[in-house]
N, CA, C and O of each residue as an XYZ file, in Angstrom:
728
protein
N      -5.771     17.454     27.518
C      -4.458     18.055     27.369
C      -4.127     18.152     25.874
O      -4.108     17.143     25.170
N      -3.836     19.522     25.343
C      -3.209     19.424     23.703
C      -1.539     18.541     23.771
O      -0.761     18.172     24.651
N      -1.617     18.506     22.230
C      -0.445     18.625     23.002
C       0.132     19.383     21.960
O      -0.539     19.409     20.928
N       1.283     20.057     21.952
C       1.830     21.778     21.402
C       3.173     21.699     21.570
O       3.638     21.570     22.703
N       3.917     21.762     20.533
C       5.175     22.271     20.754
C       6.186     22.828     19.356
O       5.885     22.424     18.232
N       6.958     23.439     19.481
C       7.732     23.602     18.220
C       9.238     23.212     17.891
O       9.767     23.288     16.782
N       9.928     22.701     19.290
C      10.863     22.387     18.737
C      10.684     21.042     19.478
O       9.891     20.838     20.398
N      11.854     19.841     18.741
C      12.124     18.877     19.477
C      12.777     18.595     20.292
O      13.980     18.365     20.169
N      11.929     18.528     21.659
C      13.027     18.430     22.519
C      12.680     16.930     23.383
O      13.399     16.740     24.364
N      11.811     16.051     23.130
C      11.362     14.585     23.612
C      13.047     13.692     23.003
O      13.389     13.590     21.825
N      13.566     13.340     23.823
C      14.646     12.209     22.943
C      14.185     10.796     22.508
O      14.979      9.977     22.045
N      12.676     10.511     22.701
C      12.135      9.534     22.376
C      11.612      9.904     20.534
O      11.319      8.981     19.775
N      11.592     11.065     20.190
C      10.943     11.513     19.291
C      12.023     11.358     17.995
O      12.935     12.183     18.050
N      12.062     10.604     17.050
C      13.144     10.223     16.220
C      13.611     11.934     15.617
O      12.735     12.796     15.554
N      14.806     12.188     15.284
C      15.580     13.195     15.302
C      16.028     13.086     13.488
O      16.025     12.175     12.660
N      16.335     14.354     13.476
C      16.859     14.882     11.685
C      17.558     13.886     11.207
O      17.402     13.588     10.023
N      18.691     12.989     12.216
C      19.267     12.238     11.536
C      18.777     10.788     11.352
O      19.121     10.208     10.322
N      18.037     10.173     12.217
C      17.109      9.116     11.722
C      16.398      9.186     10.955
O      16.347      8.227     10.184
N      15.438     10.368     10.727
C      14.666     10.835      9.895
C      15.546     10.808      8.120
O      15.211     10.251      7.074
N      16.205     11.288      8.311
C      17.154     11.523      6.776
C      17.860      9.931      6.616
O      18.163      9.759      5.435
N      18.170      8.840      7.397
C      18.825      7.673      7.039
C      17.691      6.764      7.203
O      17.808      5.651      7.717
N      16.825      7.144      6.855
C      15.494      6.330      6.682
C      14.963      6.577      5.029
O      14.604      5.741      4.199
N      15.071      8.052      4.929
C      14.852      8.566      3.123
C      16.069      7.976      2.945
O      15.655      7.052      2.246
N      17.119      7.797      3.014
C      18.438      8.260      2.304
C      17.837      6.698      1.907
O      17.845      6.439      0.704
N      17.205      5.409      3.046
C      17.220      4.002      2.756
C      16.222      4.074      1.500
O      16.431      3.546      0.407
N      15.338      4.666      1.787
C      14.089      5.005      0.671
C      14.772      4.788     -0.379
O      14.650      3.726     -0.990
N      15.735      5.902     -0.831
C      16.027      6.345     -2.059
C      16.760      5.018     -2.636
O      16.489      4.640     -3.775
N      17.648      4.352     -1.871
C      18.377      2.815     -2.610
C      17.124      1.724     -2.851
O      16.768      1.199     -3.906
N      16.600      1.578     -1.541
C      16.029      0.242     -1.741
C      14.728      0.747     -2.334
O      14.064     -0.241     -2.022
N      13.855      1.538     -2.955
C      13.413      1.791     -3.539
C      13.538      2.546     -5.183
O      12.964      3.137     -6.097
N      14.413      2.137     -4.816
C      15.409      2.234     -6.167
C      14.708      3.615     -7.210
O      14.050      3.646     -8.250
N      15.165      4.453     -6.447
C      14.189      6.146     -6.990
C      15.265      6.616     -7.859
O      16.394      6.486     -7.387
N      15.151      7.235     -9.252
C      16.026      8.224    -10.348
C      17.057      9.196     -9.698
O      16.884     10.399     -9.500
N      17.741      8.739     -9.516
C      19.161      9.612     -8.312
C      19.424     11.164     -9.478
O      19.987     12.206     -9.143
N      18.744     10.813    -11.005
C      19.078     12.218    -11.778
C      17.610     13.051    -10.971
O      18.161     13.784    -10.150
N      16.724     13.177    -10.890
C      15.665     13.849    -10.472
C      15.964     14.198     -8.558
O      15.840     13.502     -7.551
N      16.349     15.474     -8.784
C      16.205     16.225     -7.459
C      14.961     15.318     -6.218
O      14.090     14.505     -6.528
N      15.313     15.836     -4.818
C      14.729     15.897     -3.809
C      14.416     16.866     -2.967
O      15.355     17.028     -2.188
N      13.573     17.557     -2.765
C      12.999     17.918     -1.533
C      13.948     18.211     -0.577
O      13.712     17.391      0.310
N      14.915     18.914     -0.213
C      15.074     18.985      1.359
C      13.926     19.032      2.149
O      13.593     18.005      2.741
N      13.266     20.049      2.259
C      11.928     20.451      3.127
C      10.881     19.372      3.107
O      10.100     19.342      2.156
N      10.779     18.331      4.239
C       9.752     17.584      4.421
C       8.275     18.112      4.251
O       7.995     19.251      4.626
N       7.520     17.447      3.798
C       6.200     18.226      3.653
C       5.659     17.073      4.480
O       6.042     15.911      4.614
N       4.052     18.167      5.294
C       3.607     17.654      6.430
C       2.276     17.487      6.295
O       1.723     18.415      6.887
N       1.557     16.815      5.845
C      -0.330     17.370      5.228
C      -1.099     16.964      6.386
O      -2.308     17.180      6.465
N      -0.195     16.181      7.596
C      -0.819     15.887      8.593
C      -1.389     17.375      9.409
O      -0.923     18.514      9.428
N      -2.452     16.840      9.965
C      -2.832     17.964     11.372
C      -3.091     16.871     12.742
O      -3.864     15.945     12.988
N      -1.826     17.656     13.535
C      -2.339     16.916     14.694
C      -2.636     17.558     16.214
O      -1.794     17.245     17.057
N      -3.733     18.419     16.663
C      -3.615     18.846     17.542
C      -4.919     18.022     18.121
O      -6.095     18.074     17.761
N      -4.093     17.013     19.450
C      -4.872     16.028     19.725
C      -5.387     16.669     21.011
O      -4.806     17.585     21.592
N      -6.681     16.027     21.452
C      -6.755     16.062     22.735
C      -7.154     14.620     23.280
O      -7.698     13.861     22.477
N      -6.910     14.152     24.671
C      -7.867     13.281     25.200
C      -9.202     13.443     25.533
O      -9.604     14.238     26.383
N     -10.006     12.577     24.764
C     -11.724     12.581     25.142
C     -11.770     11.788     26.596
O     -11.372     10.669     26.921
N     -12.335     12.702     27.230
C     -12.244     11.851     28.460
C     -13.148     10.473     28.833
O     -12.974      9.442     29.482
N     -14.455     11.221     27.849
C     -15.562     10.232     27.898
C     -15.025      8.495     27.458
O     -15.032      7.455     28.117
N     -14.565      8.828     25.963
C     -14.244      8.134     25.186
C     -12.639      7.213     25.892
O     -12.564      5.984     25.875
N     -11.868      7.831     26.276
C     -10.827      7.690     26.647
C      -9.785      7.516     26.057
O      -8.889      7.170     26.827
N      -9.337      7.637     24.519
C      -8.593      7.111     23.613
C      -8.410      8.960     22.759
O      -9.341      9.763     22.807
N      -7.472      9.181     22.278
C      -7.031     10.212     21.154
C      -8.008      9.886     20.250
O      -8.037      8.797     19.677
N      -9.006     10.972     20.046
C      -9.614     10.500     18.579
C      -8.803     11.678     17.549
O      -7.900     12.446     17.880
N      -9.411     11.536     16.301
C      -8.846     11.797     15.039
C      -9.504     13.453     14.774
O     -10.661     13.839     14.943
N      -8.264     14.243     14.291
C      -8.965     15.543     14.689
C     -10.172     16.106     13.650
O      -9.970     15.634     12.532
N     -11.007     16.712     13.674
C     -12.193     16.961     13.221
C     -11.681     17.125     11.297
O     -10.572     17.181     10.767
N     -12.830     17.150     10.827
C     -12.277     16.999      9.155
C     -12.503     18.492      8.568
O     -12.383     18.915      7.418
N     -12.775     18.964      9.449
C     -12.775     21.026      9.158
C     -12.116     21.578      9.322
O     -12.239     22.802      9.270
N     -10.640     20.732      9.723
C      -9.321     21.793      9.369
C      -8.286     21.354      8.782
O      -8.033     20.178      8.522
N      -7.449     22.598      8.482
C      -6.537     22.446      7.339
C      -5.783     20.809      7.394
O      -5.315     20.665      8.523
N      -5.557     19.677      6.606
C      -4.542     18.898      6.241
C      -5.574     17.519      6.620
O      -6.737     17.420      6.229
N      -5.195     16.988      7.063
C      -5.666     15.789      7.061
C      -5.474     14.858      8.290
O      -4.473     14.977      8.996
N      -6.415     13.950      8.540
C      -5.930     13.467      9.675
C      -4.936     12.245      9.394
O      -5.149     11.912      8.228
N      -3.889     11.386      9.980
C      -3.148     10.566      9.870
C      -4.288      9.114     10.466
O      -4.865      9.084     11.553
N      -4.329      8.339      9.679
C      -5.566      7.254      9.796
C      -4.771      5.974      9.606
O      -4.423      6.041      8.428
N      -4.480      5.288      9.914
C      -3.545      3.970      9.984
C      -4.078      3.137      8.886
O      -3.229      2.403      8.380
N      -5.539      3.046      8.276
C      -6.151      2.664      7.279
C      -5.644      2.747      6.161
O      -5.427      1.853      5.343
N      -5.422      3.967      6.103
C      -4.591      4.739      4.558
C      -3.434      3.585      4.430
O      -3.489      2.883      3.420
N      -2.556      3.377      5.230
C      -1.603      2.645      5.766
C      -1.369      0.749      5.252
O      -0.343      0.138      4.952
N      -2.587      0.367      5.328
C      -2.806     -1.183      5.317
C      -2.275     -1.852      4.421
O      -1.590     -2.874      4.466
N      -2.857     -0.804      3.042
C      -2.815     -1.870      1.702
C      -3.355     -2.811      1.327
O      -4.562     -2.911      1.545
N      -2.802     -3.622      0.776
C      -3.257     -5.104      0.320
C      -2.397     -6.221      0.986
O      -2.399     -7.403      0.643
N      -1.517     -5.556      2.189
C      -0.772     -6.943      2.590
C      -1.085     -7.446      3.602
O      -1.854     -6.989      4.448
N      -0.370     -8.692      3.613
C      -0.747     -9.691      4.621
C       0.213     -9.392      6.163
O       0.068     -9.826      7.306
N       1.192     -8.472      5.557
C       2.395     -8.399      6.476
C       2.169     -7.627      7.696
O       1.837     -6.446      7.593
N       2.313     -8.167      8.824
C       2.349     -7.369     10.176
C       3.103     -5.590     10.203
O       4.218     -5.599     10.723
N       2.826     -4.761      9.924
C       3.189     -3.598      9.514
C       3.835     -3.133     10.928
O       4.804     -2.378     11.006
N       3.241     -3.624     11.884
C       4.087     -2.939     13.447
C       3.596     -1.703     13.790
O       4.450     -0.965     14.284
N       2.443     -1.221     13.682
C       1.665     -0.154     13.862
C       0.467     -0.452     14.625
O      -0.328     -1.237     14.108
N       0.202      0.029     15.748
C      -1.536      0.203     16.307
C      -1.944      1.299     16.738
O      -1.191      2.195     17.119
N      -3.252      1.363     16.730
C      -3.526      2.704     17.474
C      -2.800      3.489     18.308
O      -2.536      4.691     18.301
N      -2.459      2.376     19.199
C      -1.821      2.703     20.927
C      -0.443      3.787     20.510
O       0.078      4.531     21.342
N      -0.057      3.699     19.236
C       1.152      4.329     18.712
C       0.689      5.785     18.531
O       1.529      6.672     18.386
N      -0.585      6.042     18.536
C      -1.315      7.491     18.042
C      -0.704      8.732     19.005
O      -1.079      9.886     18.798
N      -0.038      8.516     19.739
C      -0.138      9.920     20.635
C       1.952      9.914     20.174
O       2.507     10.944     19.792
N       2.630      8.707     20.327
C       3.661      8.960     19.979
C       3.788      9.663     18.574
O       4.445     10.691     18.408
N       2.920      8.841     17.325
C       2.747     10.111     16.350
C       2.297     11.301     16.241
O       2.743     12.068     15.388
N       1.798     11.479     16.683
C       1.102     13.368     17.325
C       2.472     13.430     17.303
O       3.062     13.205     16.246
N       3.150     13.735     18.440
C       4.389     13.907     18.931
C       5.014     14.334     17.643
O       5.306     15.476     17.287
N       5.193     12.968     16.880
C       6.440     13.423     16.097
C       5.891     14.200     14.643
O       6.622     14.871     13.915
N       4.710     13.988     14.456
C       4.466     15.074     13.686
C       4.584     16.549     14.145
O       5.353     17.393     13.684
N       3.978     16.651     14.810
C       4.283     18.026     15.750
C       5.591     18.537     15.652
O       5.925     19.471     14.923
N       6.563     17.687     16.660
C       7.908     18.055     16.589
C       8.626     18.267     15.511
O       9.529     19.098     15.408
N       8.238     17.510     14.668
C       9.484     17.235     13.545
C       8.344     18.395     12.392
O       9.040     18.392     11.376
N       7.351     19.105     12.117
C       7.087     19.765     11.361
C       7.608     20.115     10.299
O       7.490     19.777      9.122
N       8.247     20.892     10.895
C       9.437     22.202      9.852
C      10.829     21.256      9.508
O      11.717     21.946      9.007
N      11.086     20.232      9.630
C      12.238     19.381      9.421
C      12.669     19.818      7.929
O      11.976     20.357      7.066
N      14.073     19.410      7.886
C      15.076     19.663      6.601
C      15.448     18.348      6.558
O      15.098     17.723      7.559
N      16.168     17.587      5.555
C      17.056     16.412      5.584
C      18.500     17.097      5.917
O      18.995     18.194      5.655
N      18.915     16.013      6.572
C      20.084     16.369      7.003
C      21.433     15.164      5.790
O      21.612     13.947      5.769
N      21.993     16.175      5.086
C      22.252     15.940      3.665
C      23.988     15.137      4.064
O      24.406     14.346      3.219
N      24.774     15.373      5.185
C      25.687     15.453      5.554
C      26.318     13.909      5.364
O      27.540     13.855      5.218
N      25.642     12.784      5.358
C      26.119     11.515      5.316
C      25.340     10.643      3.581
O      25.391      9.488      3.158
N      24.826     11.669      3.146
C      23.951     10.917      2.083
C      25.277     11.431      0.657
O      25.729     12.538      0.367
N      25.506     10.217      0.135
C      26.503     10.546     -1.149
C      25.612     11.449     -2.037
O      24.457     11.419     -2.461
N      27.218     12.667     -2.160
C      26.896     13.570     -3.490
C      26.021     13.194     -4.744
O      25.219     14.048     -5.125
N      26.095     12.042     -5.398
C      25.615     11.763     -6.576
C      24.120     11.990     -6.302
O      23.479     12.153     -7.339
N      23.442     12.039     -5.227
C      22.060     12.330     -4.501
C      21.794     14.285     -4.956
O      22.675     15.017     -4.504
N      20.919     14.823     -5.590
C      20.675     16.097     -5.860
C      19.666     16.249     -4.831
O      18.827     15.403     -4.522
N      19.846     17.598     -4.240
C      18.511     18.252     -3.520
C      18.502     19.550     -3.909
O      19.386     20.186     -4.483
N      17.329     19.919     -3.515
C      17.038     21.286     -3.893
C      16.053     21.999     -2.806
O      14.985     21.436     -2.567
N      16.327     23.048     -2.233
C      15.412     23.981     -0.969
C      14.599     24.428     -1.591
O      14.804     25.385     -2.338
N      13.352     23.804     -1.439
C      12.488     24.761     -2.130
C      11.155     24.415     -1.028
O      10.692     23.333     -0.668
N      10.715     26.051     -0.623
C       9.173     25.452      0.164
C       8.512     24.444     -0.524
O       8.349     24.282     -1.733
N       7.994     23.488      0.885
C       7.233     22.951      0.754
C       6.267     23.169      0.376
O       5.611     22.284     -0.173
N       5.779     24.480      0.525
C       3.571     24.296      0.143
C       4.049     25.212     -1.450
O       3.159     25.746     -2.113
N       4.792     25.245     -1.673
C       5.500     25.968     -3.098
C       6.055     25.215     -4.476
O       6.264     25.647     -5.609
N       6.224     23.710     -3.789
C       6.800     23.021     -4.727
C       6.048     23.488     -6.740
O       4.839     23.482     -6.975
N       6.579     23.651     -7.275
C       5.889     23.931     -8.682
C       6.834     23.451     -9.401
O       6.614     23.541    -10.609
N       8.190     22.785     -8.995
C       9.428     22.443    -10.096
C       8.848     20.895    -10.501
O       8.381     20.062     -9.725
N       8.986     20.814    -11.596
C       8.860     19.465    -12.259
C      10.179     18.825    -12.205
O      11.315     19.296    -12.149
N       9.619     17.346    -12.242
C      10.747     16.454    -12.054
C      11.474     16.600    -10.301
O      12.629     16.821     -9.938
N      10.603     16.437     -9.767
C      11.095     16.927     -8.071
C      10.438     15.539     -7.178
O       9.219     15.375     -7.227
N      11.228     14.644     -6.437
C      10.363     14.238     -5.113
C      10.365     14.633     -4.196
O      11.415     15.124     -3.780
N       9.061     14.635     -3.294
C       8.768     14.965     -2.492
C       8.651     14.188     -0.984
O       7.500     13.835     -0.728
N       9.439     13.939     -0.180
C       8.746     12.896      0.985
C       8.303     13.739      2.400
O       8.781     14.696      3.009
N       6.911     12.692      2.616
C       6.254     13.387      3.665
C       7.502     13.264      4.907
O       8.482     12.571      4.634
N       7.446     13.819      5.998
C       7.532     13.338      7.412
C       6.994     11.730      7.891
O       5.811     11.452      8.085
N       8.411     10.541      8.058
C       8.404      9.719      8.011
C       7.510      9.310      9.453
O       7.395      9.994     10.470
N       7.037      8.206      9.215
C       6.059      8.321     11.116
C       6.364      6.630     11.349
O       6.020      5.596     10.775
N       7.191      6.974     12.505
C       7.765      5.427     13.410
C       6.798      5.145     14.313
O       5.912      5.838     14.813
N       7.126      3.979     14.444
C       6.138      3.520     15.656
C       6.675      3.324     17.017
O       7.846      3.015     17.236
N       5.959      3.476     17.740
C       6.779      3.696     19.420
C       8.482      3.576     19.816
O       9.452      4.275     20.110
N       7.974      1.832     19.541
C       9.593      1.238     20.035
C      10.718      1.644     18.657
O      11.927      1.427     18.589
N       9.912      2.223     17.762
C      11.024      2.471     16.106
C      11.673      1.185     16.117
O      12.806      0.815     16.425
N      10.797      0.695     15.760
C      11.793     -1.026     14.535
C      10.419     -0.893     13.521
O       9.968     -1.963     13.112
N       9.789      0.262     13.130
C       8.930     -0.028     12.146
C       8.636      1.530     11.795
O       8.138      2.276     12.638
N       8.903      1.869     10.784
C       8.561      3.187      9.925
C       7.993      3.229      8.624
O       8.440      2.415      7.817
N       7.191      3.929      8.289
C       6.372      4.086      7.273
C       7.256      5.683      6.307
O       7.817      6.628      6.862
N       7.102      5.491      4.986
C       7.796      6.871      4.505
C       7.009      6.716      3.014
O       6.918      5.835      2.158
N       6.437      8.236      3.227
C       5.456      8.624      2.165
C       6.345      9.226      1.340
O       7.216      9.792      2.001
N       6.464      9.322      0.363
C       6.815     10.156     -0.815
C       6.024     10.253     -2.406
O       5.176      9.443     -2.781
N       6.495     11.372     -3.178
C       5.459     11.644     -4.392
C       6.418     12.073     -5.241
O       7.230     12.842     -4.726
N       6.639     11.715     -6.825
C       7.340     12.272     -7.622
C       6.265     13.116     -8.587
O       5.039     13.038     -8.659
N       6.901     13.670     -9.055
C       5.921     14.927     -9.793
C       6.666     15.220    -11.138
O       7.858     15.448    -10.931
N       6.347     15.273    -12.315
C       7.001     15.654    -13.206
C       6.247     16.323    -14.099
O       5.139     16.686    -13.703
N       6.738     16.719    -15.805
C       5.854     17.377    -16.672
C       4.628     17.082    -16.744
O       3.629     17.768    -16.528
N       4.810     15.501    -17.217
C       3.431     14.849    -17.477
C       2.136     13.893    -16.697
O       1.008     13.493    -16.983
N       3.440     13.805    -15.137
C       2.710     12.648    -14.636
C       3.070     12.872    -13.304
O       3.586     13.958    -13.039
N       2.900     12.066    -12.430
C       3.393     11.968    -10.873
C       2.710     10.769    -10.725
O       2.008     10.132    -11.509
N       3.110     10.544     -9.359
C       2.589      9.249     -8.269
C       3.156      9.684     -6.860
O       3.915     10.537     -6.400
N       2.322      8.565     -6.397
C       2.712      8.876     -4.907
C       2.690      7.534     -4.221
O       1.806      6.704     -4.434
N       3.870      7.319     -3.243
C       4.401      5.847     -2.878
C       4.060      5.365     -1.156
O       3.453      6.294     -0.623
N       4.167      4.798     -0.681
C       3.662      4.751      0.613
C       4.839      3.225      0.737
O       4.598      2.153      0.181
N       6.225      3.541      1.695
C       7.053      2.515      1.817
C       7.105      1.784      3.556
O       7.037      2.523      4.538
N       7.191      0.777      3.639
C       7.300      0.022      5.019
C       8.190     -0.120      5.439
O       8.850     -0.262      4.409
N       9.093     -0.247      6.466
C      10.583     -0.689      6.255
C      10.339     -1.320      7.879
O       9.242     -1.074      8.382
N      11.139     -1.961      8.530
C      11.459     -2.846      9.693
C      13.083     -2.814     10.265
O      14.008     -3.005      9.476
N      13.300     -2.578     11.574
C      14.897     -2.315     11.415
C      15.386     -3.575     11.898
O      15.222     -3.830     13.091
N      15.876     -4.277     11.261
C      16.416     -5.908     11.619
C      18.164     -5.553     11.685
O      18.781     -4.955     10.803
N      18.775     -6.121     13.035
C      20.052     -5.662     13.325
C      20.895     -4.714     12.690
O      21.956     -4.720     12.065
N      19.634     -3.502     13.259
C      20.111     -2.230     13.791
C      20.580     -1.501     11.900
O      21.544     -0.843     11.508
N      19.415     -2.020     11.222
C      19.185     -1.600      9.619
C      18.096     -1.619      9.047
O      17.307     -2.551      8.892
N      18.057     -0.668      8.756
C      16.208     -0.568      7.601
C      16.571     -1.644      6.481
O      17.602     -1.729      5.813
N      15.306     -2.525      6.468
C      15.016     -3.169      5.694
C      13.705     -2.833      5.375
O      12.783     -2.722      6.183
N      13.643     -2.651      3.980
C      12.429     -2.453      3.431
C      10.915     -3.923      3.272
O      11.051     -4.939      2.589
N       9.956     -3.663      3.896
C       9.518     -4.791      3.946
C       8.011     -4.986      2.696
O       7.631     -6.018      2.143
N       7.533     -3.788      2.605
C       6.413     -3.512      1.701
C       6.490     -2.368      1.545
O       6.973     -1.563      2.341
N       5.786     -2.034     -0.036
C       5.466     -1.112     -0.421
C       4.127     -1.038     -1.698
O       3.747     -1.871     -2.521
N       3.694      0.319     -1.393
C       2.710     -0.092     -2.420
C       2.554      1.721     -2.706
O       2.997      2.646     -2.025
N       1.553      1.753     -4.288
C       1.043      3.213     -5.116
C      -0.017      3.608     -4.292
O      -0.804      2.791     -3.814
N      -0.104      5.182     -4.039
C      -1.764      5.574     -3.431
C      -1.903      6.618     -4.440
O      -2.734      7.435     -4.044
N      -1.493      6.881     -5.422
C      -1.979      7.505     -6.421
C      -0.860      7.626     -7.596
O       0.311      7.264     -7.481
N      -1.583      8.336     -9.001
C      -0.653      8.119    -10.260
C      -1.734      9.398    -10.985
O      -2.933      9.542    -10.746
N      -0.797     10.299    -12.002
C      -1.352     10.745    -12.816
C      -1.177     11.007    -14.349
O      -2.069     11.571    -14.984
């Protein structure tokens, strides 16, 4: 079975506004340059059009001959010791929400003014001094989300990979670590 869809319509599948008060947590407790613009337009480098192997019986990882990349929980690990709240078994709920949530916007409506964004395509970005965050990916029960983001500027960029845990009914940031710098 693929699985295919374009809009969100699963209510298990975290929605624009979880999605955006998860960055919006990013942006404090990661304490990011509130003068340097954001991204509305989530960028997505994932590809996920899964199927079940029947042989195998488990979602495997989609072939490495098409566009984007596969989402690998490895990338994910780091160097910590900390229970991250992620397993395989979570793989088909992420399909899902990559899928669904694709084309996502932040939803800007509760995040204070002093916060700049800017609409600019995603596969277009060329403005310096801009971050970028991927499509955040929760894990089943969501008390554990992962949120990629990349700043980019004249001379340099990086790219961040953040953990967070929701402890009474609030993101708390629990790890974070660099997957690249230039």
């Amino acid at each position: 079975m693929t699985i295919q869809s374009c809009t969100n319509t699963n209510k298990d599948i975290p929605d624009v506004k979880e999605i955006s008060e998860v960055i919006y947590q990013t942006i404090i407790q990661d304490s990011l340059n509130i003068s340097w613009p954001i991204n509305l337009n989530l960028g997505n480098r994932y590809i996920y059009e899964l199927e079940k192997d029947s042989v195998l019986g488990y979602i495997p990882s989609p072939p490495g001959d098409k566009k984007g990349e596969p989402f690998v929980f490895s990338r994910y690990l780091g160097d910590t010791s900390v229970s991250l709240g992620f397993s395989p078994d979570d793989s088909i709920f992420i399909s899902n929400q990559i899928l669904l949530n694709r084309d996502i916007v932040i939803d800007t409506n509760f995040i204070p003014d002093s916060i700049k964004f800017e609409n600019i395509p995603v596969m277009n970005y060329k403005k310096q001094n801009l971050y970028v965050f991927l499509i955040p990916i929760f894990n089943k029960n969501r008390t554990r989300v992962i949120v990629e983001y990349e700043y980019r500027s004249v001379c340099c960029g990086y790219g961040v990979i953040v953990f967070f845990q929701k402890v009474n009914n609030k993101w708390i940031k629990i790890n974070s670590f660099g997957t690249w710098t230039t």
